[in-house]
C-alpha positions as CSV (number, residue, x, y, z in Angstrom):
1,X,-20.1,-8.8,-3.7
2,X,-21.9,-7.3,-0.2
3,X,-23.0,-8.9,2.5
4,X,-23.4,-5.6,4.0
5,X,-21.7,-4.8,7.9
6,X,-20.3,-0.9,9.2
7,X,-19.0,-0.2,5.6
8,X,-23.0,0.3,4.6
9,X,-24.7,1.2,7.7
10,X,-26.4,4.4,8.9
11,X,-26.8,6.5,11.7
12,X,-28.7,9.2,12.2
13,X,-25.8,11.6,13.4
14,X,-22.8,12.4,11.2
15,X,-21.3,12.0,14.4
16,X,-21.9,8.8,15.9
17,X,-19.2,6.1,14.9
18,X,-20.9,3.8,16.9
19,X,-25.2,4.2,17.1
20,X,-25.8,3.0,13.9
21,X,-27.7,0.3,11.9
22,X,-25.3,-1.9,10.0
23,X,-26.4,-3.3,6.5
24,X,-28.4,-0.7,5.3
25,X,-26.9,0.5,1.8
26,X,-26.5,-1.4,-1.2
27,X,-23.5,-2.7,-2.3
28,X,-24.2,-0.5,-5.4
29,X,-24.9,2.5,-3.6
30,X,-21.8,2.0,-1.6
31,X,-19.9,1.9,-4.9
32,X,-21.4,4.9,-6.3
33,X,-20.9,7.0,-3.3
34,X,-16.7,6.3,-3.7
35,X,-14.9,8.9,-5.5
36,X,-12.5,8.3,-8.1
37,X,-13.8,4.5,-8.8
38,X,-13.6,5.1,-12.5
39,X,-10.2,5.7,-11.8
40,X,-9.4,3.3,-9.7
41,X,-10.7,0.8,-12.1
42,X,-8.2,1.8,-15.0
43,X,-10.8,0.2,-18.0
44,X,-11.8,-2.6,-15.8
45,X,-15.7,-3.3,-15.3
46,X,-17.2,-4.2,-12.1
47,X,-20.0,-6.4,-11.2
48,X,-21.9,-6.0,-8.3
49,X,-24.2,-8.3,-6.8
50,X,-25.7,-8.2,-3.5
51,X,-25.0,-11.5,-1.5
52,X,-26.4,-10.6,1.9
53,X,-27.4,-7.6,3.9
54,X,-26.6,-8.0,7.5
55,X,-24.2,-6.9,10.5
56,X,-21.5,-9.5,10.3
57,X,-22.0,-10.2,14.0
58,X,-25.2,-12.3,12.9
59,X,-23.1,-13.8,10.2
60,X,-24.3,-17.6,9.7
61,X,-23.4,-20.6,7.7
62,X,-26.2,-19.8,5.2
63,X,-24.6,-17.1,4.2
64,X,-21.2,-18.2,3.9
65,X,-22.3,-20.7,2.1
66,X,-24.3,-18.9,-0.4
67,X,-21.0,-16.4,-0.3
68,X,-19.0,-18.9,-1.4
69,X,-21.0,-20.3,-4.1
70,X,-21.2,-17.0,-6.2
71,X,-17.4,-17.0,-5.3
72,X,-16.9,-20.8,-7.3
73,X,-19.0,-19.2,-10.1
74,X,-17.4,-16.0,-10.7
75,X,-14.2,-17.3,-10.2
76,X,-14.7,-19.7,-13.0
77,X,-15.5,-17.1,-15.5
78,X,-12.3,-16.3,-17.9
79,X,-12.8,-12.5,-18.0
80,X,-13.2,-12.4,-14.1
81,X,-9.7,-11.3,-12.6
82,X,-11.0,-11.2,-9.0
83,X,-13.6,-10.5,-6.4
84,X,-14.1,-7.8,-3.6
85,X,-16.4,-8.8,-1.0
86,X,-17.6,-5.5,1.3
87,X,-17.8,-6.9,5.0
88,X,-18.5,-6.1,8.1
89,X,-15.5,-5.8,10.7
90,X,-16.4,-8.1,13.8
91,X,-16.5,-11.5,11.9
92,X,-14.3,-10.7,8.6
93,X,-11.5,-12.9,9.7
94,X,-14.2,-15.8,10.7
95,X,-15.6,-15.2,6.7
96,X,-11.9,-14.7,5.7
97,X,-10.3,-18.0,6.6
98,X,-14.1,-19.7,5.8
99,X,-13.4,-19.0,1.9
100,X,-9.8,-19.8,2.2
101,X,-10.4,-22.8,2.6
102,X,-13.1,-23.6,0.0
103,X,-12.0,-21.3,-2.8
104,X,-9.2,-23.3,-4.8
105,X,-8.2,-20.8,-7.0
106,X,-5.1,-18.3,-7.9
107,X,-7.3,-15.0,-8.3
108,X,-7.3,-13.1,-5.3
109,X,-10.6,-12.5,-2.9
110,X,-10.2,-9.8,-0.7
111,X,-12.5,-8.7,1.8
112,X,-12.6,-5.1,2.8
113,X,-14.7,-3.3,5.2
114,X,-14.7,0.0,7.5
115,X,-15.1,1.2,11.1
116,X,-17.4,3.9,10.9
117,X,-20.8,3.9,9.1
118,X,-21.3,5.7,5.5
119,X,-23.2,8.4,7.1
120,X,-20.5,9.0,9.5
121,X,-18.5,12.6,8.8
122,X,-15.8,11.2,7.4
123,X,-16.1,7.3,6.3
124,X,-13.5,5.1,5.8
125,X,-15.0,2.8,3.8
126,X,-14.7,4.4,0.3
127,X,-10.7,4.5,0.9
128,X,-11.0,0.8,1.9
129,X,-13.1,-0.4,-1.2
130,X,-10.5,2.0,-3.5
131,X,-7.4,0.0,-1.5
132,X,-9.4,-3.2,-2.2
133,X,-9.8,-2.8,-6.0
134,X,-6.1,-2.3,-5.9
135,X,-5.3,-5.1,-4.3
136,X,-7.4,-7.1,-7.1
137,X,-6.2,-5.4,-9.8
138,X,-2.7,-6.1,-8.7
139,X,-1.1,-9.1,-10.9
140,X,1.2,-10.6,-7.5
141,X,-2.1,-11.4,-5.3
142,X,-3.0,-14.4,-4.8
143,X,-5.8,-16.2,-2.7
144,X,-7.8,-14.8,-0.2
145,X,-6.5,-11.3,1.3
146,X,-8.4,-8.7,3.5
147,X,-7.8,-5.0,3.5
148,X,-8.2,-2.2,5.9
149,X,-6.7,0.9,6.3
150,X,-4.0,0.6,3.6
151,X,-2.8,-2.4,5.0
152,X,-3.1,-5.8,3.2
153,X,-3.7,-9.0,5.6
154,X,-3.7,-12.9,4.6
155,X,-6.9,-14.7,5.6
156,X,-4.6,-17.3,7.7
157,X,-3.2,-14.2,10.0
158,X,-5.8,-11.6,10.0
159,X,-8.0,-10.7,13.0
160,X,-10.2,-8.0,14.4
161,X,-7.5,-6.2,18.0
162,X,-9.9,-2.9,18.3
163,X,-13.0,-2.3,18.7
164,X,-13.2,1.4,17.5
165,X,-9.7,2.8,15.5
166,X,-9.7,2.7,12.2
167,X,-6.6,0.8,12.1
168,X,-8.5,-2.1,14.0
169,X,-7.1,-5.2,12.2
170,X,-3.7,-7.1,13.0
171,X,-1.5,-9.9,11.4
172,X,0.4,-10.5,14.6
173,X,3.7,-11.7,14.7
174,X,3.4,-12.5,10.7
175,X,2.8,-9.1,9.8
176,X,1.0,-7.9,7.2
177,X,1.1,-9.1,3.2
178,X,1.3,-5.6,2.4
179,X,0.3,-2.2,2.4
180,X,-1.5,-0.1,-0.3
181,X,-0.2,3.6,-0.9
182,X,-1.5,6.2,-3.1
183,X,-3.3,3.1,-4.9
184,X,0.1,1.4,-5.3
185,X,0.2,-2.0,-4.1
186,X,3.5,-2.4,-2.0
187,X,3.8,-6.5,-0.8
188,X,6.1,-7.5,2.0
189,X,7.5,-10.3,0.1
190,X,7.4,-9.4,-3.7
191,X,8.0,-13.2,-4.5
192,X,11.0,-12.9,-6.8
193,X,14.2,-13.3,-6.4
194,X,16.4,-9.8,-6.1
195,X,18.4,-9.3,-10.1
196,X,21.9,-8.6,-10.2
197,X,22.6,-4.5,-11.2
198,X,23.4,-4.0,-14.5
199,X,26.8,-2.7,-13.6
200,X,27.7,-5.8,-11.6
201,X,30.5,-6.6,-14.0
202,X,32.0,-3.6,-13.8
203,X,32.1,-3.3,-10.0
204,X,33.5,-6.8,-10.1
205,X,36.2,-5.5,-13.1
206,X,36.8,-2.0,-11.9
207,X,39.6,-1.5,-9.2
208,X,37.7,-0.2,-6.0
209,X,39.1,3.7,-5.8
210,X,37.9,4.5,-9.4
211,X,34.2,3.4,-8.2
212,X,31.8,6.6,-8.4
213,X,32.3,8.6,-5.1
214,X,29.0,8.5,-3.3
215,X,28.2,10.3,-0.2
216,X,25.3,10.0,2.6
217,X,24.1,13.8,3.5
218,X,21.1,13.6,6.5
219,X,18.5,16.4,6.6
220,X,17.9,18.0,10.3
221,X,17.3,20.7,12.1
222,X,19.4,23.5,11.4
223,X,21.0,21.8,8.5
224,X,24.1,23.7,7.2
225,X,24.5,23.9,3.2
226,X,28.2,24.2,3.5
227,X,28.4,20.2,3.9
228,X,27.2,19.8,0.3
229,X,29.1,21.9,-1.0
230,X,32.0,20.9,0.5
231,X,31.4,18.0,-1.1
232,X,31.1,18.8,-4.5
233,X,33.6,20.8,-4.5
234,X,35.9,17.5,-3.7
235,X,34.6,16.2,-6.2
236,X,31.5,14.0,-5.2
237,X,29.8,12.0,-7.8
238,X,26.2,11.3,-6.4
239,X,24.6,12.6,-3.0
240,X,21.5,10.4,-1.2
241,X,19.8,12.9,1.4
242,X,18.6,10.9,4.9
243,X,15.7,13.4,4.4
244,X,12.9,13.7,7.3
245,X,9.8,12.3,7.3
246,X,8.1,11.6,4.0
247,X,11.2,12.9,2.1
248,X,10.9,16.1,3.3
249,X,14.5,18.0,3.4
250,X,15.7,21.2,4.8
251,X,15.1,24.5,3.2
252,X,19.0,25.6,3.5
253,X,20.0,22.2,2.3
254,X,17.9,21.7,-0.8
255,X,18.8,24.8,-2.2
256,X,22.5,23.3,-2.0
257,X,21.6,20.2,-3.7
258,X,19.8,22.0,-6.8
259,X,22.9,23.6,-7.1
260,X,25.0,20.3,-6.9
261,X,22.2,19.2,-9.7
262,X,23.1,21.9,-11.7
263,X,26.8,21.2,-11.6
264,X,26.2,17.2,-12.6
265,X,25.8,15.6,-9.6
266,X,23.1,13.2,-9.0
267,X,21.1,13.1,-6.3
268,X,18.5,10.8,-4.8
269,X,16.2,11.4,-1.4
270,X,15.4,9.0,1.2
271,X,13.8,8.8,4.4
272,X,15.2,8.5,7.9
273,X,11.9,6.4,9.2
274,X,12.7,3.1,10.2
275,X,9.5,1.6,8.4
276,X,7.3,2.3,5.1
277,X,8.8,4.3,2.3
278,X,8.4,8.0,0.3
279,X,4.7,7.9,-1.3
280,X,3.4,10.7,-3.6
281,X,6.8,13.1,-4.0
282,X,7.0,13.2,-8.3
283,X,9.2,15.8,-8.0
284,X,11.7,14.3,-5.8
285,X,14.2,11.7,-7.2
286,X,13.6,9.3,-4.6
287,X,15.9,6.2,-3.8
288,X,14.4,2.8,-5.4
289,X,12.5,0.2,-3.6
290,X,12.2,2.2,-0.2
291,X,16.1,1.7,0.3
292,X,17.1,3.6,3.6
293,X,19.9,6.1,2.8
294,X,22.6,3.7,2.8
295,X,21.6,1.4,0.6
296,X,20.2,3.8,-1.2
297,X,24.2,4.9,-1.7
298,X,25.3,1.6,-2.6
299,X,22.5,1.9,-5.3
300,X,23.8,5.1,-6.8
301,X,27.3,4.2,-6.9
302,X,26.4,1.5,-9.3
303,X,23.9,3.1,-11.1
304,X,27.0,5.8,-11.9
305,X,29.6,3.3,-12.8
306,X,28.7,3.0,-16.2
307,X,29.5,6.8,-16.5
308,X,32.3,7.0,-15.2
């Protein structure tokens, strides 16, 4: 649904973030101007219908009540998994909390929007409307959510904290709900309980010297390949790399690791960042769940046990 806002304005300059009309695209021509919807949809159909066409600083309780309205009706179709309502920034979290509190239902709304116009250079709104879908799509969310900039707000929390970065939105001390990266949905709190490994029993049974031998190697400047294989040359069982940045590991070092690869050792790479997690490495064996490197080795050593 559109109600228009930055995410379909215009300006006349590729240039200008900021001199531009809001509301002037169609919620349809927004859609068709995002590459790699089809995609993004995975089968799915979307419906688009245009609710309002405005700047969200004139929203008005007209509109939010008409908005909600088509909300209650699409939400009560069967084949409807969700809705995505394209917003403008300055009142989203006003709209936000608005439908939270008149949309009883489990199916998530989120609202998404952008900073900078469609004409602009380089938009932000497709990426946000692609996030969006996402979000939808995903079978955990639940009520109504706003995104922006790959991050995943509840309407409760959310708010506007800039008025020009991209990043402009905040959930304060709560945090956000989530993020979205590389189209995958990551929440904060998945909502399930954590399962026991499937070698629990074993590391219960097995006497503690005979577990797997497991060892922490960190990737830095200047790294020195001799530690690794030092290592398997002892006799190491697994090795989890504290790689830099978005896994990223030293020339000298990963040529030592292949060769540990080669001789049976596992290994698994992890980040040193303190926050978020690997995204879009296929060819790395990466450590589950975003575990930092220690963990990471806890998780390894049991994944081993049952070979040993």
């Amino acid at each position: 649904m559109g109600t228009g806002g930055t995410i379909a304005g215009t300006a006349a300059s590729a240039a200008d973030h900021t001199a531009y009309t809001a509301g002037q695209l169609g919620v349809q021509q927004l859609l068709d101007a995002v590459p790699g919807l089809g995609d993004a949809l995975q089968g799915d159909q979307l419906v688009c219908e245009q609710v309002a066409q405005l700047d969200s600083k004139d929203m008005d309780h007209a509109t939010w009540q008409v908005l909600a309205q088509r909300g209650v009706h699409w939400l009560a179709q069967a084949d409807v998994g969700g809705i995505v309502i394209t917003h403008g920034t300055d009142t989203l979290e006003e709209t936000a909390w608005f439908l939270q509190m008149l949309l009883h239902t489990h199916k998530p709304v989120v609202l998404t929007c952008a900073m900078r116009p469609a004409t602009a250079l380089s938009p932000d709104g497709p990426q946000n409307v692609i996030d969006a879908i996402a979000v939808v799509r995903d079978p955990m969310a639940r009520g109504v959510l706003a995104v922006c900039a790959g991050r995943i707000h509840s309407a409760r929390d959310v708010q506007k904290v800039h008025p020009y970065r991209l990043d402009a939105f905040s959930s304060g001390e709560a945090g956000p709900r989530g993020w979205v990266e590389q189209g995958v949905v990551r929440w904060t709190d998945p909502g399930a309980w954590p399962v026991a490994h499937a070698h629990a029993q074993l590391a219960l049974g097995q006497p503690a010297a005979d577990w797997p031998w497991v060892e922490v190697v960190p990737s830095h400047a200047g790294a020195d390949a001799r530690q690794v294989d030092a290592l398997v040359a002892a006799g190491v069982k697994g090795l989890v790399v504290a790689g830099t940045g978005n896994g990223t590991v030293h020339q000298a070092l990963w040529v030592a690791l292949a060769r540990a690869q080669d001789q049976g050792v596992a290994v698994r790479v992890a980040t040193r960042c303190a926050e978020g997690q690997i995204v879009g490495q296929p060819a790395l064996q990466t450590a589950p769940r975003g575990l930092n490197a220690y963990k990471a080795r806890v998780s390894l050593m049991l994944d081993l046990m049952g070979q040993v």
